[in-house]
C-alpha positions in Angstrom: -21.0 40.6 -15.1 -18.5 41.8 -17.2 -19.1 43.6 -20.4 -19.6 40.7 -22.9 -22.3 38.9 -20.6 -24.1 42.3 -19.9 -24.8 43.2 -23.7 -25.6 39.3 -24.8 -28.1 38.8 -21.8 -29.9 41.8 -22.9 -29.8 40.5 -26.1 -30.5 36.8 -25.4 -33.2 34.6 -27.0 -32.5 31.3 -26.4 -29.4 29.1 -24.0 -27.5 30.4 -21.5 -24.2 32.2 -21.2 -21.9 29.1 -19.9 -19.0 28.3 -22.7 -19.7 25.7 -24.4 -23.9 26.2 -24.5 -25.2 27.1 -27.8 -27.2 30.8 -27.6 -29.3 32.7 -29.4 -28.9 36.3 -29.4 -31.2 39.4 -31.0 -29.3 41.5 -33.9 -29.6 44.8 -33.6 -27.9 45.9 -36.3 -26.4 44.0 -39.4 -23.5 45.0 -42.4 -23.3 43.6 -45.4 -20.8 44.5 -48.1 -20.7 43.6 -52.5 -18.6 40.7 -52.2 -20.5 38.4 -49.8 -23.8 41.1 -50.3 -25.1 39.5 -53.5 -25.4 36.1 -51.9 -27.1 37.7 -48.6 -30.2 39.4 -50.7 -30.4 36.2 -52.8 -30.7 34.0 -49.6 -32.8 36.6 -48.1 -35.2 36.8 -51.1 -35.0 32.7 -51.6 -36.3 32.5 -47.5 -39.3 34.5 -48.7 -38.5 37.3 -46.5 -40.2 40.7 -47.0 -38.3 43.3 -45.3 -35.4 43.9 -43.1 -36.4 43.7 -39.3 -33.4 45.1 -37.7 -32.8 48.0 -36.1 -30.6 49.1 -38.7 -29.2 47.5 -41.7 -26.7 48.4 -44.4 -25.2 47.4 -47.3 -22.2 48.7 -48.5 -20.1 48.9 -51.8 -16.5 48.9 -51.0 -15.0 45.6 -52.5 -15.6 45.1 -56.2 -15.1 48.3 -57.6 -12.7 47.8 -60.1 -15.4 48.2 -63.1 -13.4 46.6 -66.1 -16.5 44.9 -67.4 -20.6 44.9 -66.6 -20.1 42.4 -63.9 -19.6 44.5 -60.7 -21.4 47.1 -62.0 -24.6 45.1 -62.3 -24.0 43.4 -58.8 -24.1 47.6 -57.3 -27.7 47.6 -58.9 -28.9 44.5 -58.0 -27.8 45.4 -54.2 -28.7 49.0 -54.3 -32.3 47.9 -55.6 -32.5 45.3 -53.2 -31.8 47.2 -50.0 -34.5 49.5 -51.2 -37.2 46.8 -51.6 -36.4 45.0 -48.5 -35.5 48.4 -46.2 -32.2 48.5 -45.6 -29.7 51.9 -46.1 -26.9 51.4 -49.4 -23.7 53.2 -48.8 -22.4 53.9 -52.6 -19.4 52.6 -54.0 -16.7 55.8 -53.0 -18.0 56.2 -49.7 -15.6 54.1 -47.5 -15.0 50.9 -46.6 -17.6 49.4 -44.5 -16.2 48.5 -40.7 -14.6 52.1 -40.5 -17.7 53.7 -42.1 -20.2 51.5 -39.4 -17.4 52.9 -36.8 -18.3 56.3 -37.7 -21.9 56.6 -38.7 -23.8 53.9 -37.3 -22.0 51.8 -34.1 -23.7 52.0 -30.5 -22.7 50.7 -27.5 -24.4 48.2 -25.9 -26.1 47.0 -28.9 -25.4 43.6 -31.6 -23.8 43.7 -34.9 -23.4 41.0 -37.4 -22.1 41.7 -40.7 -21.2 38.9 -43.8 -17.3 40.1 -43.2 -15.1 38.6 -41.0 -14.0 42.1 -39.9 -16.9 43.1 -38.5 -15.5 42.7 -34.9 -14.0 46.1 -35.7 -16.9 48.3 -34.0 -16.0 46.1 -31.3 -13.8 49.4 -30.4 -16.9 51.4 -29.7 -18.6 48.7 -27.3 -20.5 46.5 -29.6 -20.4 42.7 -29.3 -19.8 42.8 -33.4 -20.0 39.6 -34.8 -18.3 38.3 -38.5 -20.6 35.7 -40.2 -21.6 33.7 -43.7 -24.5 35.9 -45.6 -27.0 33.1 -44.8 -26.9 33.6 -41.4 -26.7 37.4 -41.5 -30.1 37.5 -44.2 -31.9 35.4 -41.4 -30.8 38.2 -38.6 -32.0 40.7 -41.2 -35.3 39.5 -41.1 -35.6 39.1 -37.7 -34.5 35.7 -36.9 -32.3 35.3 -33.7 -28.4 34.0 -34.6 -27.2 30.7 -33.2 -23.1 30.5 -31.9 -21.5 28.5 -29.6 -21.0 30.5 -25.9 -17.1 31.6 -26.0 -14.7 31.4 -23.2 -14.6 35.6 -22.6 -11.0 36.1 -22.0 -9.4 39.3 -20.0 -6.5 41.6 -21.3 -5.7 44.1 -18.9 -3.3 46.6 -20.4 -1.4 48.8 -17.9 1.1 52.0 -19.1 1.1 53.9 -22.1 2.4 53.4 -25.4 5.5 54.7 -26.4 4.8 57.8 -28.8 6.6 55.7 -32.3 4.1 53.0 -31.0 0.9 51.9 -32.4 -2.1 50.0 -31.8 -1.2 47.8 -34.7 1.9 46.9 -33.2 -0.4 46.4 -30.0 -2.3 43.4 -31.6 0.5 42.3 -33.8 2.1 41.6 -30.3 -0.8 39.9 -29.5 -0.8 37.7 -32.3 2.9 36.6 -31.6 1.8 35.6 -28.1 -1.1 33.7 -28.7 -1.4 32.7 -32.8 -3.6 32.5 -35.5 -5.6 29.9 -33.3 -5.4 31.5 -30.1 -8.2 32.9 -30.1 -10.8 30.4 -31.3 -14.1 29.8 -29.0 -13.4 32.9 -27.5 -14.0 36.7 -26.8 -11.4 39.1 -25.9 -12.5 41.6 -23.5 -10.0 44.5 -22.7 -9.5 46.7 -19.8 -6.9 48.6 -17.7 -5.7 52.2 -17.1 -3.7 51.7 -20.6 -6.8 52.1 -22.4 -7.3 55.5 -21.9 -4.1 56.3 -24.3 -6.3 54.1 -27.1 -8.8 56.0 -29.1 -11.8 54.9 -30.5 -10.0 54.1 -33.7 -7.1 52.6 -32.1 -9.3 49.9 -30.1 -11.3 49.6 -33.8 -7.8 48.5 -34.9 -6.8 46.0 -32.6 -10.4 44.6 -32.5 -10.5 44.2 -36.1 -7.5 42.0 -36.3 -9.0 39.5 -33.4 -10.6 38.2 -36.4 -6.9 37.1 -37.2 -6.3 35.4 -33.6 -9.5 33.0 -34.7 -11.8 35.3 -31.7 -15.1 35.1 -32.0 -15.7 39.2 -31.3 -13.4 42.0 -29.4 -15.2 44.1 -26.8 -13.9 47.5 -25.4 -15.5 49.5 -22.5 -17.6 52.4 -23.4 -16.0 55.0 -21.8 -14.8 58.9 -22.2 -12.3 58.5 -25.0 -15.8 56.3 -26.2 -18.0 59.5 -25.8 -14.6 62.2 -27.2 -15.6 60.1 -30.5 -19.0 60.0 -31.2 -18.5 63.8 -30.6 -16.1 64.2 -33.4 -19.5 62.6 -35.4 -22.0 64.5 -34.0 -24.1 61.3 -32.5 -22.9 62.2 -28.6 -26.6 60.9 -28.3 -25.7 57.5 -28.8 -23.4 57.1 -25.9 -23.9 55.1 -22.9 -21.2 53.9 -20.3 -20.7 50.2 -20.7 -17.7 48.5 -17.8 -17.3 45.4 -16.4 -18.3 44.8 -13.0 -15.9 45.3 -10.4 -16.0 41.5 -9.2 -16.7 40.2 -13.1 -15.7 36.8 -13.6 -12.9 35.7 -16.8 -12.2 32.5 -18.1 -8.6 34.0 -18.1 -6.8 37.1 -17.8 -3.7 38.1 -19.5 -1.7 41.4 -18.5 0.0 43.5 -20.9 2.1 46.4 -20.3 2.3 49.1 -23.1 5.0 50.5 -22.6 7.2 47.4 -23.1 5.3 46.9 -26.4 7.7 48.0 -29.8 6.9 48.2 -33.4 6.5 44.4 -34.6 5.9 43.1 -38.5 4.2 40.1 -39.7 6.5 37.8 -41.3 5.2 36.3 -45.1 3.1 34.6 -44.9 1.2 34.5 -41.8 0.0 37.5 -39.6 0.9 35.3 -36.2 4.7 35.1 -38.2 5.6 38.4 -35.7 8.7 39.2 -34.8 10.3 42.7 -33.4 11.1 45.3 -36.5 14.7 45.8 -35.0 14.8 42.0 -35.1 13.8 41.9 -38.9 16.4 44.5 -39.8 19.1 43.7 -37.3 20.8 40.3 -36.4 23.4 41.3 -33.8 24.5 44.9 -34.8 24.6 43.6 -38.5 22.1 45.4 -41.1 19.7 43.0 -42.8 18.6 45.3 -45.2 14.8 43.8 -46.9 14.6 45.9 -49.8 10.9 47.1 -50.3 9.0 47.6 -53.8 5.7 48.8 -52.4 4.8 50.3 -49.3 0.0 50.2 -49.1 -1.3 52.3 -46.2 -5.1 51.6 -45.4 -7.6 48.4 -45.0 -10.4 48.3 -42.7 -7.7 47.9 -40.1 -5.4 51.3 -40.9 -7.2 54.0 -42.7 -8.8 56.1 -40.1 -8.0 59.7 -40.1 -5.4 59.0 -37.2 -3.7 56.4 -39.1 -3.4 58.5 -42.5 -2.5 62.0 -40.1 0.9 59.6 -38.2 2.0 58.7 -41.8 1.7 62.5 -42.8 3.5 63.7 -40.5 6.4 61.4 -40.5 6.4 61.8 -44.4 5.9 65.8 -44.5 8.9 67.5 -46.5 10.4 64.4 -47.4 10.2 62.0 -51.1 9.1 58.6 -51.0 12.2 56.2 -52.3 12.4 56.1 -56.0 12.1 52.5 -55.8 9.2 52.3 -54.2 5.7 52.4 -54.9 3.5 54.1 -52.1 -0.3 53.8 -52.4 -3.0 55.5 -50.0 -6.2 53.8 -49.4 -8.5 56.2 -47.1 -10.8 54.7 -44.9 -13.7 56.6 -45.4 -14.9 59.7 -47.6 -15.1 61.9 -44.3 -11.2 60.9 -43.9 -10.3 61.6 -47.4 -12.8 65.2 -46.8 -10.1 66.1 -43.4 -6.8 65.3 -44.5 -8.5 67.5 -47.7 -9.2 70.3 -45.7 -5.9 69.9 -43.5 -3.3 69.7 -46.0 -2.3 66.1 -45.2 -3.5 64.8 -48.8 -1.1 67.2 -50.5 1.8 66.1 -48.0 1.3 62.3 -49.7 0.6 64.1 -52.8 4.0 66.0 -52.8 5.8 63.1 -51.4 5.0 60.9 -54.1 2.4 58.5 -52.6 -0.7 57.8 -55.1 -4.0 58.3 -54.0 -6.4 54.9 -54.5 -10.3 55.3 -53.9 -11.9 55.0 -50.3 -12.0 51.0 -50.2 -10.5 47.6 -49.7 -9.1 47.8 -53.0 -5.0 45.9 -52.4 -5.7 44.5 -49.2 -8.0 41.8 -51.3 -6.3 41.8 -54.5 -8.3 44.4 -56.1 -5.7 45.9 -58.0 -1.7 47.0 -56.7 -0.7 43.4 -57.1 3.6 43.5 -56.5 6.0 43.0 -59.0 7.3 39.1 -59.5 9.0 38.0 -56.1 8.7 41.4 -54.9 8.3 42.6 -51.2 5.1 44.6 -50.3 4.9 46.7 -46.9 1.6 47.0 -46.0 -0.8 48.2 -42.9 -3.3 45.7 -43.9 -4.6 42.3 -41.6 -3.7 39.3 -43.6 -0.7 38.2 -45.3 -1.4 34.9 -46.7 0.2 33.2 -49.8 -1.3 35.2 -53.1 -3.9 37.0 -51.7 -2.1 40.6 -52.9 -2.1 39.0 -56.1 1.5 37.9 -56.7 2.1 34.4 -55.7 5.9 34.7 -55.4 5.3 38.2 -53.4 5.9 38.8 -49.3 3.9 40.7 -47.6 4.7 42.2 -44.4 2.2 44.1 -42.1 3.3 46.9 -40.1 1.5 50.0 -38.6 1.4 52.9 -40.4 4.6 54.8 -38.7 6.6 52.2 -39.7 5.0 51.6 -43.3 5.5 55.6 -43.9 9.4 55.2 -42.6 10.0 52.5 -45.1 8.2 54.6 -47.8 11.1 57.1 -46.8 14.1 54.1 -47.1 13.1 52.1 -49.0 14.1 49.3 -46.7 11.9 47.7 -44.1 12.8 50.6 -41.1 11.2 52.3 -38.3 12.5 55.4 -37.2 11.8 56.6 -33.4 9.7 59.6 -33.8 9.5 61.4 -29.6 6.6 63.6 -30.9 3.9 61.3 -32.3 0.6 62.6 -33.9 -2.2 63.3 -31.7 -5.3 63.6 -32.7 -6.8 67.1 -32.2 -9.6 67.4 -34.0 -12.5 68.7 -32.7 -15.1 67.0 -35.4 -15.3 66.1 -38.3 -17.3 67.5 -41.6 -20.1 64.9 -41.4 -21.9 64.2 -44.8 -23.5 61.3 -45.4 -24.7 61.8 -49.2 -23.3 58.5 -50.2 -25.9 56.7 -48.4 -29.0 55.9 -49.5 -32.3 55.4 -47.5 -34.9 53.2 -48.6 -37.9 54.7 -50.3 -40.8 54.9 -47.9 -42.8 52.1 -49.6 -41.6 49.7 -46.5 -43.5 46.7 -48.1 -41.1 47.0 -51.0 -44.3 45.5 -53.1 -43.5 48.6 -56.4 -39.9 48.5 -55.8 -38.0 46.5 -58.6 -34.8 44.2 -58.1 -32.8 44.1 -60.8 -30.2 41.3 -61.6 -28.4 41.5 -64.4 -27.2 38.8 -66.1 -23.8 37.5 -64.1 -26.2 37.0 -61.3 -26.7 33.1 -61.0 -28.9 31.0 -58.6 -26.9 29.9 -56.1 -26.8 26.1 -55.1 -28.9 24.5 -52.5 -28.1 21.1 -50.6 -30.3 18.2 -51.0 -32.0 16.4 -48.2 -29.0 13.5 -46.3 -29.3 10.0 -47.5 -29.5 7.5 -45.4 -25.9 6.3 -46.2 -23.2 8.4 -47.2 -20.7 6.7 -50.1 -18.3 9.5 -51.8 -14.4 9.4 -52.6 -12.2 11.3 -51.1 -11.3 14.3 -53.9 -8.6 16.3 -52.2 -6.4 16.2 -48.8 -5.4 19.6 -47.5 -2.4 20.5 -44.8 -2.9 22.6 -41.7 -4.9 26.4 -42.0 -6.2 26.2 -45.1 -7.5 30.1 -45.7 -11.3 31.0 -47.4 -8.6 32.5 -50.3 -7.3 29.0 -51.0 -10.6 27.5 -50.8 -12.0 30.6 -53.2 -9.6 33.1 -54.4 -9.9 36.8 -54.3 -8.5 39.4 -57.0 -9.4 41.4 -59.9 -10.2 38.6 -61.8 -12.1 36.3 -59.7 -14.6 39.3 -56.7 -16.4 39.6 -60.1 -17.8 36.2 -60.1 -19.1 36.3 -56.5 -22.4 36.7 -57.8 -22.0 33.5 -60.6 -21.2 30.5 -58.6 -20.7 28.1 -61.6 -18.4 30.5 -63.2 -16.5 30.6 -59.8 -16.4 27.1 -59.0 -13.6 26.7 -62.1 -11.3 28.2 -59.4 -11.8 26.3 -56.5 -8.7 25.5 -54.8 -7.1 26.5 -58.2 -3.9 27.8 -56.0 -3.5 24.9 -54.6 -4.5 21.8 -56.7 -5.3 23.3 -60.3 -7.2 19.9 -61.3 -9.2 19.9 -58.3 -12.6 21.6 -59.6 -12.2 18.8 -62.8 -11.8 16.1 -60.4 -14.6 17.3 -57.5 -17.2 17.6 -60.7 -16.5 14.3 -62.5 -16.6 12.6 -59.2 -20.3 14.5 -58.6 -19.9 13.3 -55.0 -16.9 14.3 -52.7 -15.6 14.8 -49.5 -12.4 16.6 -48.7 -9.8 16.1 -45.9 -8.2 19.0 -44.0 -6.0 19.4 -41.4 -6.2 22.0 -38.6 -7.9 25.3 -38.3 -9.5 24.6 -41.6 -11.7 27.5 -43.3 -9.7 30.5 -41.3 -10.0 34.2 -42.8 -12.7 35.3 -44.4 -16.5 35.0 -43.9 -17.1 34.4 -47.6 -19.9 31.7 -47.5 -18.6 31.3 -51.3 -16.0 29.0 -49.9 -18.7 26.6 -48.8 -21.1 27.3 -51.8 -18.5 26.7 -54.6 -17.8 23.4 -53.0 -21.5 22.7 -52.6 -22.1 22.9 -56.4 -19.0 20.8 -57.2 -21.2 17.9 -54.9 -18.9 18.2 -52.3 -20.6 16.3 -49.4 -18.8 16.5 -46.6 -15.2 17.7 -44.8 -13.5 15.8 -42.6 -10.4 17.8 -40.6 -8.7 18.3 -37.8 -10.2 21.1 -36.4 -12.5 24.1 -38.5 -12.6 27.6 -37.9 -15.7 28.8 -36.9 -17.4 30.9 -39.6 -16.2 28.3 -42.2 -17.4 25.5 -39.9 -21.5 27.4 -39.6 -21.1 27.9 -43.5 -20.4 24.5 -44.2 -23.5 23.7 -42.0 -25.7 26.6 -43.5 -25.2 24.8 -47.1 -25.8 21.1 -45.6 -22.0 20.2 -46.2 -20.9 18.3 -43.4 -17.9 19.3 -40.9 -16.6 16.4 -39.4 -14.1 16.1 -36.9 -11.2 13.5 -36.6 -11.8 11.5 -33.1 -8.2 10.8 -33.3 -6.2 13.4 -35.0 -3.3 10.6 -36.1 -6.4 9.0 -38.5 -5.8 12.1 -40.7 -2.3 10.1 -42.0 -4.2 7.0 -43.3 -6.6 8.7 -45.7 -5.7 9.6 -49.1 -7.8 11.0 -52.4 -9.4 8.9 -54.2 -9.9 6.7 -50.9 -13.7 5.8 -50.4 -14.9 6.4 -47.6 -18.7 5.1 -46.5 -21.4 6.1 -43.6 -24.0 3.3 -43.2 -26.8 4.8 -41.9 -25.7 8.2 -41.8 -29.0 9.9 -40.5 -29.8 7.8 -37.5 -25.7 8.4 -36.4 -26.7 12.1 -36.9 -29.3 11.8 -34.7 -28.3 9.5 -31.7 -24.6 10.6 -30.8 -21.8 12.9 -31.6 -19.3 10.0 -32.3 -19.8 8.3 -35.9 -18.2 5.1 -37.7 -17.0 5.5 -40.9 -15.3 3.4 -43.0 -12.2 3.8 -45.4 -13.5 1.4 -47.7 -10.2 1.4 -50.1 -8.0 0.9 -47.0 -10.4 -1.2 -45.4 -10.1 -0.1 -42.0 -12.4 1.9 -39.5 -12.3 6.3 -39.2 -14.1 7.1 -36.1 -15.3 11.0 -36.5 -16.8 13.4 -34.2 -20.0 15.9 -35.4 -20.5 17.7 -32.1 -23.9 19.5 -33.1 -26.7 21.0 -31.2 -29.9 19.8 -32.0 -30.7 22.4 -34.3 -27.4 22.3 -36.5 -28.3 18.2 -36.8 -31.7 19.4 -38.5 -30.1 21.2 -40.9 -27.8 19.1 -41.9 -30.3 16.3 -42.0 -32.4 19.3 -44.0 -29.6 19.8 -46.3 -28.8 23.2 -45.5 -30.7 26.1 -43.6 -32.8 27.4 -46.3 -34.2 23.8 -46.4 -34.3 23.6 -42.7 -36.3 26.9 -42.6 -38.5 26.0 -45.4 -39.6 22.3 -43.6 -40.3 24.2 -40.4 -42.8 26.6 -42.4 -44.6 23.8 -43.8 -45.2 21.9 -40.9 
């Protein structure tokens, strides 16, 4: 077996592991964090669930923390008090973000992670299958329940040589992206191997792992191996090794080969993280100089602020002055990296140099705060680049790995200087203290503990049981990859509302149709047409919540990305699929579009008739379910589906 099939048949409840089969696997361990957290401990609480069940379970605060009114601040209590009651551990706001804080405190190999994040795949780097869901599904792990995904091809890259020294693991999966898209990596699980992963520390497989969740993968997995062990050494948890390879004769769906060493540093175009091209090619058409003159340069995200990363920008920016132009913000991973490059001089390296210092969190790379100027251009280590989601709709964004963020820092120009004597990482270990986290009380039944909600924290909206016809209009028509952040927007302005649905729903698709939230809640009964990867980026279930209480009934597109596609499900909104993708020209809004007898289609096939009523001619659509997926949506969502089952 290879590494994939040996950690999900330990794990497996239900199925079996042939692509295409719907499994259920055993959580071991789950992560939530305050943007998609609130929603979690509601659903949790609204199943009638007592207490976590997991292994491990932890909450973290690493999103919202930008407290210019009550709002976030009460959703930190209402979480913190909630983890306590039901048993799980809260990591404080200031103590990191959470898929580089898992990485260094809590990640086994050999055991299951899902976390409400869609870069949860990051601990993937240790030997985890690490899996990125909606909070609905993640609260029914937490308490015990099995979680339900369709069995991925598990594809092979074999890397051979070595990187180049002014080469990084971010240019590694940047590469990667280039080669096979924002789509390439849907239904599937990337499995690496090869004698070029021994030059790839922990942190550096975390990296390229973390942005599979950009290729549409399903998880990353690396081997657990010495440069696995040389890590959880640095933490002090050397206990929690085991070696975890493939077998020798292991079995891929495919295999690509990639060697290293022909690998250079690469940046993501605005305003797509597959948009890759060469740096040299960015800057240089022939032996012409396109000079791309840079306002900010962001260093950090879940993707680039391990103690590595933030030690390879140090260096390169040591005796030297940022570009008076330019804006250079630091975003440390973690408090234990902020503690090191402390103790080691490093923070007073970006300090002299002119950086600013931001708290350890997502902060930029979701629009919490550093928005660019009007138009301008914004260097960044981060792992998306989409349209507005730094905050500035007329902005670029270009990703880059830190060596070549800290270089343009230096020029003030997109640039990447070739550096023979790169940083390695020497440390020994690191000064563990983990005084942000907070255990739950020993009262395990949670029966004295309190929750408290404070008053921006709204019931959430639950789907109502299918009719057995289906009549709605159509309220909008999308393009091709429609993100979560056009569905629901991030930023300063809007994380605060995650907990207030009906508040939030006002911005629905604001970006892109700004009378779209009028129109979906006059109508009171919707359906909206998409076109291909629909619902990629982020787990945020909000994006099929907000669209449930604005009576959304169904979507009909091209194709779904699969988190979006199991929270449209969860909330009893319908995905449906276009039998023929060339019926997505001859549907327009306000066309209406009718299912006669909608719940005994459901139940007898995957191909149903639909008809454009306006138009007057026939849409056939595909809802390729399993059997259980079909009773929720005939449920009208899971917490319905779970509720029936208890009461029969």
């Amino acid at each position: 077996m290879n590494i994939t099939e040996k950690i999900l048949s330990a794990h497996l409840i239900s199925g079996k592991l042939m692509a295409g089969e719907e499994i259920g696997i055993k959580i071991d361990q789950t992560l939530t964090q305050d943007s998609t957290g609130t929603m979690a401990y509601l659903e949790f609480e609204a199943m009638g669930l007592k207490k976590v069940c997991t292994e491990l379970s932890v909450s973290y605060v690493d999103h919202n923390m930008l407290q210019q009114s009550y709002e976030n601040a009460d959703d930190h209590r209402f979480i913190q008090t909630a983890a306590n009651k039901f048993g799980a551990i809260f990591s404080k706001p200031g103590n990191g973000i959470c898929h580089q804080l898992h990485l260094e405190r809590f990640a086994r190999p050999g055991k299951t992670l899902l976390g409400s994040d869609s870069h949860t795949p990051t601990c993937g780097g240790l030997g985890m299958v690490a899996i990125g869901a909606g909070g609905m599904d993640v609260a029914v792990a937490m308490g015990g329940g099995p979680y339900y995904l369709t069995m991925p091809d598990i594809i092979n890259i074999r890397f051979s040589g070595k990187l180049r020294p002014w080469v990084s693991a971010k240019d590694v999966i940047l590469y990667i992206l280039k080669l096979l898209t924002v789509k390439g990596g849907v239904g599937k699980i990337f499995e690496y191997s090869g004698e070029g992963l021994k030059s790839l520390s922990v942190t550096d497989r975390g990296t390229i792992a973390n942005m599979g969740a950009e290729l549409g993968a399903t998880t990353s997995v690396f081997p657990s191996d010495e440069r696995t062990l040389e890590f959880l050494k640095q933490q002090g948890r050397e206990k929690d090794y085991i070696p975890l390879e493939a077998d020798k004769d292991a079995v891929y769906s495919e295999i690509i080969n990639i060697d290293l060493e022909l690998i250079e540093p690469m940046v993501a175009l605005p305003h797509s993280p597959d948009n890759v091209i060469a740096v040299k090619d960015a800057v240089y058409a022939g032996t012409a100089k396109k000079e791309i003159k840079v306002h900010q340069v962001a260093i950090g995200s879940c993707t680039n602020s391990s103690y590595t990363d933030l030690m390879k920008a140090a260096r390169l920016l040591e005796n030297k002055r940022v570009h008076p132009d330019v804006s250079l913000v630091i975003s440390p991973g973690s408090k234990q990296v902020l503690s090191a490059i402390a103790r080691n001089g490093a923070l007073n390296i970006f300090l002299d140099a002119g950086a600013r210092i931001l708290e350890c969190g997502c902060g930029p790379c979701i629009g919490m705060g550093q928005a660019p100027e009007t138009k301008g251009i914004s260097v960044r280590t981060f792992n998306r680049n989409f349209e507005g989601r730094c905050g500035t709709k007329s902005a670029g964004v270009y990703l880059v790995s830190p060596e070549t963020a800290a270089c343009t820092a230096i020029d003030g120009y997109l640039n990447h200087h070739i550096d023979e004597d790169a940083f390695m990482d020497s440390l020994e270990s690191f000064q563990v203290n983990d005084s942000l986290f907070i255990y739950p009380s020993l009262n395990h039944e949670g029966e004295e503990a309190e929750i408290i909600k404070g008053p921006n924290i709204k019931e959430f909206p639950i789907g109502q049981r299918l009719d057995e016809d289906l009549e709605t209009s159509v309220v909008l028509k999308t393009g091709d990859h429609i993100t979560t952040d056009h569905i629901v927007p991030s930023g300063a302005d809007l994380l605060p509302l995650r907990s207030n649905i009906p508040e939030l729903s006002k911005h629905c698709y604001k970006n892109v149709d700004p009378e779209f939230a009028k129109r979906a809640k006059d109508s009171a009964s919707g359906i909206i047409i998409g076109g291909r990867n629909y619902g990629q980026g982020s787990s945020r279930e909000h994006a099929a919540l907000v669209p449930l209480y604005l009576g959304i009934k169904a979507v009909l597109a091209i194709s779904f990305a699969r988190i979006h596609r199991s929270n449209l499900i969860n909330t009893g909104i319908i995905p449906f699929v276009f039998a023929y993708a060339e019926d997505y020209e001859y549907i327009d809004v306000y066309d209406m579009i009718m299912i006669e007898n909608i719940r005994e289609q459901i139940t007898n096939g995957d191909l149903i008739k639909a008809i454009n009523k306006t138009k007057n001619r026939e849409v056939i659509v595909k809802l390729e379910l399993s059997q259980r997926e079909k009773a929720i949506i005939l449920a009208g969502g899971l917490l319905n589906d779970t509720k029936e089952k208890r009461i029969r």
